[in-house]
C-alpha positions in Angstrom: 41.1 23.9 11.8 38.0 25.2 10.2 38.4 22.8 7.3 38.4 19.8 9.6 35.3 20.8 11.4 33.0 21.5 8.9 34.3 18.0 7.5 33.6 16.7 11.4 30.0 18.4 10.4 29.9 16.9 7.0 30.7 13.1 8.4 28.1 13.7 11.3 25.2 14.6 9.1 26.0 11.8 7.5 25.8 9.6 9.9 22.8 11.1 11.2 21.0 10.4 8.0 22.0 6.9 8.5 20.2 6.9 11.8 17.3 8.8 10.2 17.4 6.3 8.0 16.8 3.5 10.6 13.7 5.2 12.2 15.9 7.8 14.9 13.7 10.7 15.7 16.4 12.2 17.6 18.9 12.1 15.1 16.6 14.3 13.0 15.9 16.9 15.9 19.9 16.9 15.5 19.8 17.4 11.6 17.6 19.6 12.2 18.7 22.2 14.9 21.8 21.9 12.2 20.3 23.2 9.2 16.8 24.7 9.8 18.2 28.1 10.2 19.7 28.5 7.1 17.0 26.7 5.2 14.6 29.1 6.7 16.6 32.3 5.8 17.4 30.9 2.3 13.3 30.5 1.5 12.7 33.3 3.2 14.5 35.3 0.5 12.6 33.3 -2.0 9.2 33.6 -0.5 7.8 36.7 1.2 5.1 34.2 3.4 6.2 33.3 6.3 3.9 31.0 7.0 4.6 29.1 3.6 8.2 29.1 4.6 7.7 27.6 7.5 5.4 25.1 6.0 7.9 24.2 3.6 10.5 23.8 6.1 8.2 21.4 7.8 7.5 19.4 4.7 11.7 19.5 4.0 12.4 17.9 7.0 9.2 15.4 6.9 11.1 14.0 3.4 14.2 13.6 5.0 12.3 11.7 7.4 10.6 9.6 4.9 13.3 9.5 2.1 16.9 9.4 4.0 17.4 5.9 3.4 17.9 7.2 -0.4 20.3 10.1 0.6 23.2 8.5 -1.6 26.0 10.2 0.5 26.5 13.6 -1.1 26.7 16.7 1.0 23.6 17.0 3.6 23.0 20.6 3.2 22.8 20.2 -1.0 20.8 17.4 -0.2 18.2 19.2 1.8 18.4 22.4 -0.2 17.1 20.3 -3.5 14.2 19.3 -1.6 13.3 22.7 0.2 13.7 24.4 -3.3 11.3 21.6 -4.6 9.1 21.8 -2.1 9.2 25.8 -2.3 7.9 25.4 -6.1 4.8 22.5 -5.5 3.8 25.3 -2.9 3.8 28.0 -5.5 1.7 25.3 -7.7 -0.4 25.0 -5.0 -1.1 28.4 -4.1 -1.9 29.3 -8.0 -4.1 26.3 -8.0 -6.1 27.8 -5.5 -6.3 31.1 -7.1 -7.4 30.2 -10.4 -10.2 28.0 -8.7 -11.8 30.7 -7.0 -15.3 31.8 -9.0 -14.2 35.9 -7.9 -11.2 36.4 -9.3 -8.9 38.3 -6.7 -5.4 38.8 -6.3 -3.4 36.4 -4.3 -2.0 37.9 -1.0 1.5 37.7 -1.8 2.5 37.6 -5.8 4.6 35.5 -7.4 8.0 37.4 -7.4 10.1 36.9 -10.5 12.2 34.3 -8.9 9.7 32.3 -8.3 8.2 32.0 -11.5 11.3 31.2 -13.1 11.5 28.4 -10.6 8.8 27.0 -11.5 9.0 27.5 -15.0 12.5 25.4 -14.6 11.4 22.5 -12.3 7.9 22.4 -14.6 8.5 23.8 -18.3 10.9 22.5 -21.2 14.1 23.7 -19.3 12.8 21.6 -16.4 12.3 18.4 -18.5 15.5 19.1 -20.1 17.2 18.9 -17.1 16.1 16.1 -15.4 17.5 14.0 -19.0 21.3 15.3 -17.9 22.8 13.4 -15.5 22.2 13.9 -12.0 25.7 15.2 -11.2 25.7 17.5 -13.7 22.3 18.8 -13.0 23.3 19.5 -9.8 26.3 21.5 -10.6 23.8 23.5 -12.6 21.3 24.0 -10.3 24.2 25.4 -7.4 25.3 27.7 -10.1 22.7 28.9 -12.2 19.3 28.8 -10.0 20.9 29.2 -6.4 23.4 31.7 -7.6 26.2 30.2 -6.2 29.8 31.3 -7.2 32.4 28.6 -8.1 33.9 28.4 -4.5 30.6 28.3 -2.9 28.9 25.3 -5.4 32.0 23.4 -4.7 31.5 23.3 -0.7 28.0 22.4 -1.1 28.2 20.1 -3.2 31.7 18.7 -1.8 33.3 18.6 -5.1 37.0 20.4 -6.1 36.5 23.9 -7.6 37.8 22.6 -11.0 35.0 20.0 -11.2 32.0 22.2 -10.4 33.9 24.7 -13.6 34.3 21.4 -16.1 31.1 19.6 -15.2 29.0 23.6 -15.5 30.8 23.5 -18.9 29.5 19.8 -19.8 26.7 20.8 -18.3 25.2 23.8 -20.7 26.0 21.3 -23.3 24.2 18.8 -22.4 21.3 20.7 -21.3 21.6 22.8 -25.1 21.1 19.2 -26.9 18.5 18.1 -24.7 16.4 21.3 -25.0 17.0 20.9 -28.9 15.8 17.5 -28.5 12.4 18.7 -27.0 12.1 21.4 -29.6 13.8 20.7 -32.7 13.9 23.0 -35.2 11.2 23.7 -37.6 13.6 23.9 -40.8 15.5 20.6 -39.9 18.5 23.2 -39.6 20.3 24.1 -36.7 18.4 26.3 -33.7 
């Protein structure tokens, strides 16, 4: 019984992105009274500001608004995860933007936690680049797993994909990802890294 109803859940966001898609602001109040809560407590552990979070939040939802016509039918909530993590990093840009163009230097109110840095270091650095040259399904695998911290079970339910897949495409994955960072920084001696 609980299977069938988060599939019920899974087919209605769905088709409430498809009405999203067609201009239905009440079919986002929907999506959203559906997933705002846990999008809020999962920034929230990634950003100590609430006010950023909720910005963020807002700015998630205002790209589903703007984007759902190119939701391409995978799982909502992995769907608008991606872009609240995204969003969650150009706001960390943002804010250290506005620090370093301050004449007096002074701290920023809330520090970059560790998390956050390697965020950005992996939507924005080499590892970042690297990924966006795998393809997207296996970039996504690695993203549930690796930067959300998702265990096997868990990556597969978000991203609505058998268990054995999300293990054989994180596999393909790190290989992939290995060649194209090698690609971006070859070795110096022509020899392998």
């Amino acid at each position: 019984m609980g299977g069938h109803r988060e599939n019920d859940d899974a087919d209605g966001d769905a088709a409430l992105l498809r009405s999203v898609a067609a201009g239905d602001a009440s079919a986002l109040a929907v999506l959203y009274d559906r997933h705002a809560g846990w999008l809020h407590a999962r920034l929230s552990r990634r950003c100590a500001d609430p006010e950023v979070v909720r910005e963020v939040l807002q700015d998630t939802f205002v790209t589903v608004w703007r984007s759902a016509a190119g939701h391409r039918g995978q799982e909502a909530g992995g769907w608008l995860w991606t872009i609240a993590a995204r969003r969650l990093v150009d706001a960390g840009r943002v804010q250290e933007r506005a620090a370093r163009a301050q004449t007096l230097p002074a701290p920023p109110a809330v520090a970059p936690s560790a998390e956050d840095r390697v965020l950005a270091a992996l939507e924005y650095g080499d590892v970042g680049t690297a990924l966006d040259r795998i393809s997207p399904e296996l970039r996504e695998v690695l993203r549930a797993t690796v930067v959300d911290g998702l265990t096997t079970r868990e990556a597969a339910r978000l991203l609505g994909i058998p268990e054995g897949t999300v293990k054989s495409r994180a596999v393909r994955a790190r290989a992939e990802l290995r060649a194209a960072l090698a690609r971006l920084n070859p070795s110096p001696t022509g020899g392998p890294a």
